[in-house]
N, C-alpha and C positions, 0 to 999 in steps of 0.2 A: 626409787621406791616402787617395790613392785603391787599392784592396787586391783580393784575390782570395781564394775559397773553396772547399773541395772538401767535398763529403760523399756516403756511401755508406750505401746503404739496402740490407737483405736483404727481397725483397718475399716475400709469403703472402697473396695479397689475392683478394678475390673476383670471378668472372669475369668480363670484360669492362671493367673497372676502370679509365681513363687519367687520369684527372685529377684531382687531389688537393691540395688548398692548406694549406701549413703556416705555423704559427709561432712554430719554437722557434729559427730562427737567431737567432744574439747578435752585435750588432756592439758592439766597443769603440771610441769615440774618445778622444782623449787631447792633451788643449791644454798646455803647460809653460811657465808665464810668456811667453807670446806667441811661443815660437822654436823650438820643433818640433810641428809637426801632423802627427795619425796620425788615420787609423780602420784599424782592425783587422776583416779578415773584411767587405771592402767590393768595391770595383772599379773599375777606370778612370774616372775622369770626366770624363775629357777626351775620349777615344774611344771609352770604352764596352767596352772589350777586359779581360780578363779574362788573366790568365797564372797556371799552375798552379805554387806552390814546388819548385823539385830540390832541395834543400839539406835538409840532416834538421835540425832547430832542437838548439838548446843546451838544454841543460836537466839541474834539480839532482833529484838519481837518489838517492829515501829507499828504503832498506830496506823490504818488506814487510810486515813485522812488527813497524817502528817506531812507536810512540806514543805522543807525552807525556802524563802522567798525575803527580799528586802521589804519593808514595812512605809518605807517614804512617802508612796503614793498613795499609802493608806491614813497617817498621819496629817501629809500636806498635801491633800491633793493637787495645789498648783505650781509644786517644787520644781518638778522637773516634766513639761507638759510634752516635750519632746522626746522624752526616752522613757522606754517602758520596757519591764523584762517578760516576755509573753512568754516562753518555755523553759525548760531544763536544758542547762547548758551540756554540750556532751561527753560524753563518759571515753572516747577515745578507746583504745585499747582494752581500757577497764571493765568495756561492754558484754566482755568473756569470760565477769566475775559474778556469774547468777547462778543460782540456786546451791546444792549441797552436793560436796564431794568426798567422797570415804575411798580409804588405800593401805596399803603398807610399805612401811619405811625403816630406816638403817640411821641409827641416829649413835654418836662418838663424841666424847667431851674427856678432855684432861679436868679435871677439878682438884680442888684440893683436900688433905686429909690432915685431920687434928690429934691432940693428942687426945691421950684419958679424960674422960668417959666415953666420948663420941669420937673415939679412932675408927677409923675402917678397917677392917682385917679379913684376912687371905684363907681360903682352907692348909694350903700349903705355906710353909715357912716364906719369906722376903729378906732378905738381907739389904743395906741396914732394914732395921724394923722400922715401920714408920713409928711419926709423924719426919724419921732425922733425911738430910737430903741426900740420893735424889729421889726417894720414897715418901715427900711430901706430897704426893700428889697421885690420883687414883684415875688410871684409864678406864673408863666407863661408856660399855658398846648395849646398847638399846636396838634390839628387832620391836617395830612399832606398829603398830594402827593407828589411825589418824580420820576425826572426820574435819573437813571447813566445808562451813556456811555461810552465805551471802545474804545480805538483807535486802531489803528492793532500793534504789538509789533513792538520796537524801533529797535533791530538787537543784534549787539554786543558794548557793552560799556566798552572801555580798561580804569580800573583800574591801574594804576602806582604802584609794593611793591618797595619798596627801600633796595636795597642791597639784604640781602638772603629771603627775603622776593619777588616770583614773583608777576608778573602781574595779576589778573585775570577779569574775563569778565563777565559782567552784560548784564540781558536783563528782559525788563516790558513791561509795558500799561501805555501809560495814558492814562487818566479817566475823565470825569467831574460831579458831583454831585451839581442837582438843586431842591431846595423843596420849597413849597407854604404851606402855611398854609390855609385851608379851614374849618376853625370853622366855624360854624353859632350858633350865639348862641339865636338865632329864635325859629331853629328847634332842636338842641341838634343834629344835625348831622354834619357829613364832607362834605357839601352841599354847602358852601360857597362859594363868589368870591376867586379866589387864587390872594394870596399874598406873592410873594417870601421872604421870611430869611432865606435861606440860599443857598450858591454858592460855591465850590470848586474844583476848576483844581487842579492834583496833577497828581503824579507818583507811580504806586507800579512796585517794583523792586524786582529782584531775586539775592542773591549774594549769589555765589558757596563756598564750605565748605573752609578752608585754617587752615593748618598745623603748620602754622613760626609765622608769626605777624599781625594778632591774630590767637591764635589758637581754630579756634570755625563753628561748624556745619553751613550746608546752610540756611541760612536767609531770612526773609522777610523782607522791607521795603514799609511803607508807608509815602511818602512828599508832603505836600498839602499846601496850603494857602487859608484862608479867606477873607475877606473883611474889616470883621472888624482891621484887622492889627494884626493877629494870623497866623505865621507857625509853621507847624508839621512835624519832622522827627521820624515817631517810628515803632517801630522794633521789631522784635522775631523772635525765629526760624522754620522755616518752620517744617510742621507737618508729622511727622514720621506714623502714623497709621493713620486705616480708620474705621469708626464705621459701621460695617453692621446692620443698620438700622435708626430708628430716633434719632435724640441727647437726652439729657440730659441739659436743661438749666435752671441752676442755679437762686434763687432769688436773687435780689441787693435791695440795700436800700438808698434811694433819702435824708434821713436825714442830712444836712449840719452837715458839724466840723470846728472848729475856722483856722484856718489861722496855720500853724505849729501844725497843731496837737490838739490833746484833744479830750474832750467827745462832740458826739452831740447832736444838739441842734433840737431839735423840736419844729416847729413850727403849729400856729393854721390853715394856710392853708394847714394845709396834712390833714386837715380832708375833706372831700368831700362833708357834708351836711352842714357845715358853710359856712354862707351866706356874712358874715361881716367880713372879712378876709384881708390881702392886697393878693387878686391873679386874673388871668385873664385866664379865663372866673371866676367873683367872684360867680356866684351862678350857682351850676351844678345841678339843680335838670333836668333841660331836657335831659341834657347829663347823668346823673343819668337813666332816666327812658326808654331812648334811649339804654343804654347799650354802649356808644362811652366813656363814661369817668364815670369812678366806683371808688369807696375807692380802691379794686383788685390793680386799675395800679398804684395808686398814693403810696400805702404801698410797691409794689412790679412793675414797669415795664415791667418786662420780662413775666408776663401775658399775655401780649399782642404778644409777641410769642410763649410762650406756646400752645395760643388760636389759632396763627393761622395754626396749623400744623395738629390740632384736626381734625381723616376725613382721610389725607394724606396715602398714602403707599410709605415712604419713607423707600427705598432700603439700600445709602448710605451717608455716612458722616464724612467730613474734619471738624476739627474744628483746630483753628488757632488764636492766639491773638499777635496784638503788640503794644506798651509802647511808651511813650517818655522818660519813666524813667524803663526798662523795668529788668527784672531780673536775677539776675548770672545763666547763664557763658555769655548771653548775652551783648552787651556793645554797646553805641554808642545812638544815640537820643536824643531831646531834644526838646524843641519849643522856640521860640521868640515872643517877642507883641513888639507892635508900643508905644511910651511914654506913652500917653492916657490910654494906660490899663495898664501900671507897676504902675503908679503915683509914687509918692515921698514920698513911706514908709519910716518912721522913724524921719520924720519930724512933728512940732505942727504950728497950724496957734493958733494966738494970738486970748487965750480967747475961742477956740476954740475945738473941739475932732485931734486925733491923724492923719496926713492925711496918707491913703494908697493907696492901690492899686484900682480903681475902677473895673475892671473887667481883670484881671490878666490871663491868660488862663496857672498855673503852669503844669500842666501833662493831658497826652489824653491816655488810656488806649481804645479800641474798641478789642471786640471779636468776630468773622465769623466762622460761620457754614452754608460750603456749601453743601447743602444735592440733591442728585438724586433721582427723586419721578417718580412714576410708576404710568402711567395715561392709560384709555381704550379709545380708540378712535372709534367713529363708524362710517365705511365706507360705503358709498353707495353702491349699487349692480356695479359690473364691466366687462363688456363681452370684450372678444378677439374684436382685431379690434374697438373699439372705441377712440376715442378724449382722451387724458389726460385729468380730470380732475382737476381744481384747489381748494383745499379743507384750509377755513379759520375754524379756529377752537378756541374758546374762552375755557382755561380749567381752567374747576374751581378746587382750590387746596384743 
């Protein structure tokens, strides 16, 4: 995702001072089962252009004075005279999810199309016509903005083990993540009115290693919910090494597979110079010649991170994945949908095709690389005895 950043410095610095290199900027990326790429706190990398956010980000607003903590020693005071929880347990990795990040991003989904009244339709012809197959279904490519906000962490979160299994104690962030889609398919750029699809309050969490039940290394979790009537709890272990320098990120491949498995199936909107397709935006040639939407993202997404690192002196890098179906020795997660998207697999309507699921959310796989990048900053001239300076600074990544 290619993204923009702003930060301000209040200077004190010693005379004649201009040039100073840092490296505490944080960029997030964020892969989601191959169908929305983000970096967070990045920049164009297509032109190299930088745009500052106007829009004040969403965000979940705790109390000052809030913080969880177990209640024990406050109830009995002579319960447990031995153990006492004196701070917030720590946040691990998680410690890189503070304050508010805005960017742009490439976001691609197959979904499905209905019939009358609420078909989706093509400026150009399709053959067959939808809803009949393999025109059931609408490729749908989003050029986005995006802001996520962090809340200040929760505190301590007592865990209950049962029996020889103790207690242990959680602490996170919530989050909020809100994106607009800004096609224009005019100009073939991300120019557009924004129009939000997508919104999600969630939690990530830290949960410390434990030895008895279960016995398994310190964790991450992420809990979220949608709109559409989709939650997620998914998980992995938090990450043991640090990469000195930039990552390594893998290609994925947006070709759908049947429902339980099997070979996939390709379809004619992966190609990018078809015109007559069921997909939206159906004809890319602006976006083609614009360089915002290429055959590159549609064969492979992670181009579009690839791309925007291009340039970067990036130091270092966490990298971290968690699952709703996530894998051994991990355990635990899962997701829910609201009726509307399970539907009533396994049943026929009369006369009719097989009814399923219409948009089922089974698994959410998302992989983060948070990398530390090394920016040069250049400071004014600064003599002894002068006013602080307030120094805003747009840095291109």
């Amino acid at each position: 995702m290619d993204t923009t950043s702003t930060s301000s410095t209040i200077a004190s610095l010693p005379a004649d001072l201009k040039n100073h290199n840092v490296n505490v900027h944080i960029h997030i990326h964020e892969m989601s089962n191959g169908v929305e790429q983000k970096t967070l706190n990045g920049a164009d990398a297509t032109t190299g252009a930088t745009t500052p956010s106007t829009t004040f980000p969403a965000a979940i607003t705790i109390p000052s004075d809030f913080n969880i903590n177990e209640i024990d020693d406050k109830l009995d005071p002579k319960s447990r005279p031995d153990f006492a929880v004196t701070s917030s347990p720590p946040l691990g990795v998680l410690a890189n999810f503070t304050g508010e990040f805005a960017g742009t991003g490439f976001n691609l989904i197959f979904r499905p199309n209905s019939g009358p009244p609420t078909t989706t339709t093509f400026p150009n012809p399709v053959t067959p016509a939808p809803p009949a197959v393999p025109s059931e279904n609408v490729l749908e490519l989003n050029l986005t903005t995006e802001t996520l906000t962090f809340s200040k962490p929760l505190g301590s979160v007592p865990n209950r083990g049962l029996q020889q299994q103790n207690d242990i104690f959680l602490n996170g962030v919530p989050y909020v993540q809100a994106i607009n889609d800004v096609t224009n398919i005019n100009t073939g750029k991300a120019d557009g009115a924004p129009v939000g699809i997508h919104f999600e309050p969630g939690l990530w969490m830290h949960i410390p290693s434990t030895t008895n039940d279960p016995s398994l290394g310190e964790s991450l979790v992420r809990m979220a919910s949608i709109p559409h009537g989709t939650t997620i709890n998914a998980e992995g272990l938090a990450p043991t090494t640090t990469i000195a320098g930039p990552p390594t990120i893998p290609a994925v491949n947006i070709t759908p597979f049947p429902i339980g498995g099997g070979k996939p199936i390709t379809f004619i909107s992966q190609t990018a110079s078809n015109t007559d397709t069921p997909r939206l935006p159906q004809d890319l040639t602006k976006f083609i010649a614009e360089g915002t939407i290429t055959q590159d993202m549609l064969t492979d997404p992670n181009t579009v991170l690839r791309n925007a690192i291009v340039g970067q002196t990036i130091t270092k890098t966490v990298v971290f994945t968690v699952s709703t179906a996530p894998a051994s020795p991990e355990l635990g997660g899962g997701t829910a949908n609201i009726a509307f998207l399970q539907g009533t697999p396994g049943t026929q309507r009369a006369g009719g095709p097989q009814v399923g699921p219409n948009a089922n959310a089974v698994q959410m796989t998302a992989t983060f690389w948070i990398e530390t990048v090394q920016h040069q900053i250049v400071i004014p001239p600064f003599k002894p005895g002068q006013v602080g300076q307030l120094l805003s600074s747009w840095i291109r990544s």
